[in-house]
N, C-alpha and C positions, 0 to 999 in steps of 0.2 A: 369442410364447412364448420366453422364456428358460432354457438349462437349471438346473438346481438349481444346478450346480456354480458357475456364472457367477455368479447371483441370488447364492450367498453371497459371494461375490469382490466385487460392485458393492456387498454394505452393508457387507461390513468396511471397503471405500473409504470407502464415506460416513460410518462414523463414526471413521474416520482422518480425513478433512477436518475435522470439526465438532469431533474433539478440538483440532486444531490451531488454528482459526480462530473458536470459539465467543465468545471473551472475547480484546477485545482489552487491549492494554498499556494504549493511550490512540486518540484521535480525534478529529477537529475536520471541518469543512466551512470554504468561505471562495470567493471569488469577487475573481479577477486572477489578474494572473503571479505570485505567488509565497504558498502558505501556511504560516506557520508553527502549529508545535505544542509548545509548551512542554511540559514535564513533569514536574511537583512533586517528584520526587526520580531520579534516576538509574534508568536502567531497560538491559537487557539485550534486542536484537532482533536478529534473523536475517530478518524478512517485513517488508513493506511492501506493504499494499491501498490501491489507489488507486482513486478512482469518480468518473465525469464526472459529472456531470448531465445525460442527454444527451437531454430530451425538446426544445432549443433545437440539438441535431447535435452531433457531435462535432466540437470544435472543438482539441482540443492535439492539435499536431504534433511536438513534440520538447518533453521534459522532462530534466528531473534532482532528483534528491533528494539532499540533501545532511544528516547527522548531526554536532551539536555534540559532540566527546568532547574532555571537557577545554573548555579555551578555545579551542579550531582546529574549524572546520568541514571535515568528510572529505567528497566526492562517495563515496555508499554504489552509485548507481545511472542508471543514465540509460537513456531509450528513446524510442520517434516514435509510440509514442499510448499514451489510457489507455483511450478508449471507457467500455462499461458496467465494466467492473472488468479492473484490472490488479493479478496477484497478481507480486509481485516477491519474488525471495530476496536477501537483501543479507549482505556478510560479518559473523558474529558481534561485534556492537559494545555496548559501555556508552556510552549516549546522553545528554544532560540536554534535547535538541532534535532538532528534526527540521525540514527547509525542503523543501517542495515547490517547483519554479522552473517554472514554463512558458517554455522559452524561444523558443520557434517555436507560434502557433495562428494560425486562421483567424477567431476572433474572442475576444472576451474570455471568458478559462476560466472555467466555474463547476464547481467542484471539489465534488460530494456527500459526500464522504469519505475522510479521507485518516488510515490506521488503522495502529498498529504493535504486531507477534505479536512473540513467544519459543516457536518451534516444538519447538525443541530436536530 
């Protein structure tokens, strides 16, 4: 039993989430150390979803993401796992790319999805 007050708290969360993360910018999947994601025109991101595949284990032990702006690639982000979903906030950039890097795992990464928001 949850109170009323709570229950409206937990769904105005949930469709705070779902506004934010319904549609993404762009997405790909890919399998190794490093995926890219191209992106047919310039796009504006603040998030960064990342998703193992993880019915094989989890396997990345340390990543980083890095954003094409301009001609120069910025690290936007780095961490020591993604598991089933790693929701990252990255500082407000104009992107035309995006690299996912495994740089540390326990076996070859299989990346489910690797997705970027404009949360605003």
């Amino acid at each position: 039993m949850i109170p009323e007050i709570d229950f409206r708290r937990y769904a105005e969360f949930g469709k705070e989430i779902e506004r934010r993360f319904s549609t993404a910018i762009a997405e790909t999947s890919g399998i190794g150390s490093t995926v890219d994601l191209e992106l047919p025109n310039p796009a504006r991101i603040d998030h960064v979803v990342i998703q193992e595949e993880i019915a094989s284990g989890e396997r990345v032990r340390g990543y980083r993401v890095e954003g094409r702006t301009g001609r120069e690639w910025e690290t936007l982000c780095d961490g020591i796992s993604i598991g089933h979903k790693r929701i990252q906030s990255v500082p407000l950039r104009e992107v035309t790319a995006v690299r996912l890097i495994c740089n540390e795992s326990v076996a070859e990464p299989r990346i489910r999805n690797l997705a970027l928001y404009h949360c605003g």
